[in-house]
C-alpha positions in Angstrom: 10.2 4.1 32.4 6.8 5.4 31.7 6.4 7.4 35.1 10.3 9.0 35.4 12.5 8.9 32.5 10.0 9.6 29.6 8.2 12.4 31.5 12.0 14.1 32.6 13.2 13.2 28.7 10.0 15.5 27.7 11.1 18.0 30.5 15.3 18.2 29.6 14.2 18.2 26.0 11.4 21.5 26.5 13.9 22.8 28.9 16.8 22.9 26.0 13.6 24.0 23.0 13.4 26.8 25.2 17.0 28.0 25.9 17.0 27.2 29.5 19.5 24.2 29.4 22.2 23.7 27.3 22.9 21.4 25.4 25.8 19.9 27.8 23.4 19.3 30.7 20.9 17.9 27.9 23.5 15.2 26.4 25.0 14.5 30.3 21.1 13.4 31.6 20.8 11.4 28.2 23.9 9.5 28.5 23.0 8.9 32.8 19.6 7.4 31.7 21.4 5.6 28.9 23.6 3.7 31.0 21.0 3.3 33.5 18.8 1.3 31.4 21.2 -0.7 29.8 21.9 -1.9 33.0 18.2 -2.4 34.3 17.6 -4.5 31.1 20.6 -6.9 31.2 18.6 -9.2 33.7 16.0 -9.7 31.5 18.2 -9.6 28.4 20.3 -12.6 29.8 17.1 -14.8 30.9 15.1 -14.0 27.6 13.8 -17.2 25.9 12.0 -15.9 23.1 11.0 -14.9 19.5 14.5 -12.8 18.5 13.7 -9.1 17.2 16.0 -6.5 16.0 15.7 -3.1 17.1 17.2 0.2 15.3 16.6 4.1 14.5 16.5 5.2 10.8 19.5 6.6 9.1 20.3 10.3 10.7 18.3 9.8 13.6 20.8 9.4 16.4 18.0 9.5 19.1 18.7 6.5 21.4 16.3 6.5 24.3 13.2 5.7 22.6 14.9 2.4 21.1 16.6 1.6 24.4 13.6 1.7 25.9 11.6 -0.1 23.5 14.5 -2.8 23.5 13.6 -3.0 27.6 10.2 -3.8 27.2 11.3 -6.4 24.3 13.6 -7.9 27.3 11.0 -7.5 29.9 8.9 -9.8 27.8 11.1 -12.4 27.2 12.2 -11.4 23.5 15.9 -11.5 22.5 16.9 -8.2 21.0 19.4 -7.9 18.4 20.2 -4.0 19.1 21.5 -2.8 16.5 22.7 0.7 17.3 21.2 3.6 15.8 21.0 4.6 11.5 20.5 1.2 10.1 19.3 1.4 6.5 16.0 -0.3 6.2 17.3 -2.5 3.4 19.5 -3.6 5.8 17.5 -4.4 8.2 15.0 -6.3 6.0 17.5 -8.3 4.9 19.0 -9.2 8.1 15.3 -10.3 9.1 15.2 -12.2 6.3 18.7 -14.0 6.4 18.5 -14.9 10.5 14.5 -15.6 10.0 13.6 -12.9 13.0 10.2 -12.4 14.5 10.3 -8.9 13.8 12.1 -5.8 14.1 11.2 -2.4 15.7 12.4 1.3 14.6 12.4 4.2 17.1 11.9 7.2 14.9 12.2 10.4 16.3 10.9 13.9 15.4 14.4 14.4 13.7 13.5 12.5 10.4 10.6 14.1 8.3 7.5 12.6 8.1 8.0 11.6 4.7 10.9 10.1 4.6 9.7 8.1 8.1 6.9 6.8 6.0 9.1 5.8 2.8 11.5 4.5 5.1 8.4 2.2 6.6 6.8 1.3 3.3 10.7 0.0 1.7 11.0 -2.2 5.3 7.5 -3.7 5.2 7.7 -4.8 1.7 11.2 -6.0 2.4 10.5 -8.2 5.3 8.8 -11.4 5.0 5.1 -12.2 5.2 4.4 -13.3 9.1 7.1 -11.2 10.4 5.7 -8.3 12.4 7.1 -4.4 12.2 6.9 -2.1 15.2 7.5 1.6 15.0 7.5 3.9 17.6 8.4 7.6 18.9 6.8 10.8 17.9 8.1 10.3 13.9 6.6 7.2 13.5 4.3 7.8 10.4 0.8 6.1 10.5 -1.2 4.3 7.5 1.4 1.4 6.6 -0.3 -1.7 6.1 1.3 -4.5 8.5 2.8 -1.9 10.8 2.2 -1.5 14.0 2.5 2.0 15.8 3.0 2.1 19.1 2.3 5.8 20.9 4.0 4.9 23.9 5.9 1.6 25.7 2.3 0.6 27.3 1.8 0.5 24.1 4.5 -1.9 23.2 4.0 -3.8 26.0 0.5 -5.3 25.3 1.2 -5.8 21.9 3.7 -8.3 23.1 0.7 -9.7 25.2 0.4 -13.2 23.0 4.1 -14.0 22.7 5.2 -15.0 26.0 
């Protein structure tokens, strides 16, 4: 993920900035990746044995690849995802930590959602979720300086943070 389909997501997506893709060659090499990952992750999905996190996007950010990925390196590691789709409200998702006593839950946030309300969104989950549970967020929106939260820059990222709950 970290050597072909992020760098080729930062190409098709400078590509289309630019003018030099539309946006039907854009959504087609989204949707191929999509379904490729899903697939690559279903392995490790169905053999997963441990702590259960819920992964999501923020409401009006329908950016899936960041969370699809994130939710493969969850799989890769053993975790059962609850994927949630994309635009959950973060009251929503506190509260389904809460009721089903998750691990954690992790938010893919992309460039779409403005800093601000990123970091409002953040702050309302955090103080939602229970003491103990843990709170990634990720992608280039994901707003810095909540306490309890941790930011991951990239999947590597992700990855060794999931180093002491195998």
């Amino acid at each position: 993920m970290t050597e072909v389909a992020v760098p080729l997501l930062v190409e098709v997506g400078r590509m289309w900035a630019e003018g030099r893709l539309e946006v039907r060659y854009e959504h087609f090499t989204s949707m191929r990746l999509a379904d490729f990952l899903r697939e690559a992750r279903r392995p490790f999905e169905e053999r997963a044995r441990g702590p259960h996190v819920a992964t999501t996007t923020l409401p009006g950010d329908l950016h899936e690849l960041g969370l699809i990925m994130a939710s493969a390196v969850f799989s890769l590691r053993g975790w059962r995802v609850i994927r949630l789709g994309v635009q959950t409200p973060p009251g929503q998702l506190a509260s389904l930590v809460r009721d089903a006593s998750l691990a954690g839950a992790a938010l893919s946030i992309s460039p779409v959602v403005k800093r601000r309300d990123a970091l409002e969104a953040v702050t309302e989950l955090r103080r939602g979720m229970p003491a103990g549970t843990r709170l990634w967020v990720g992608g280039a929106g994901a707003p810095d300086g909540v306490k309890g939260v941790e930011v991951c820059r990239g999947l590597d990222e992700l990855y060794h943070s999931l180093d002491h709950y195998d």
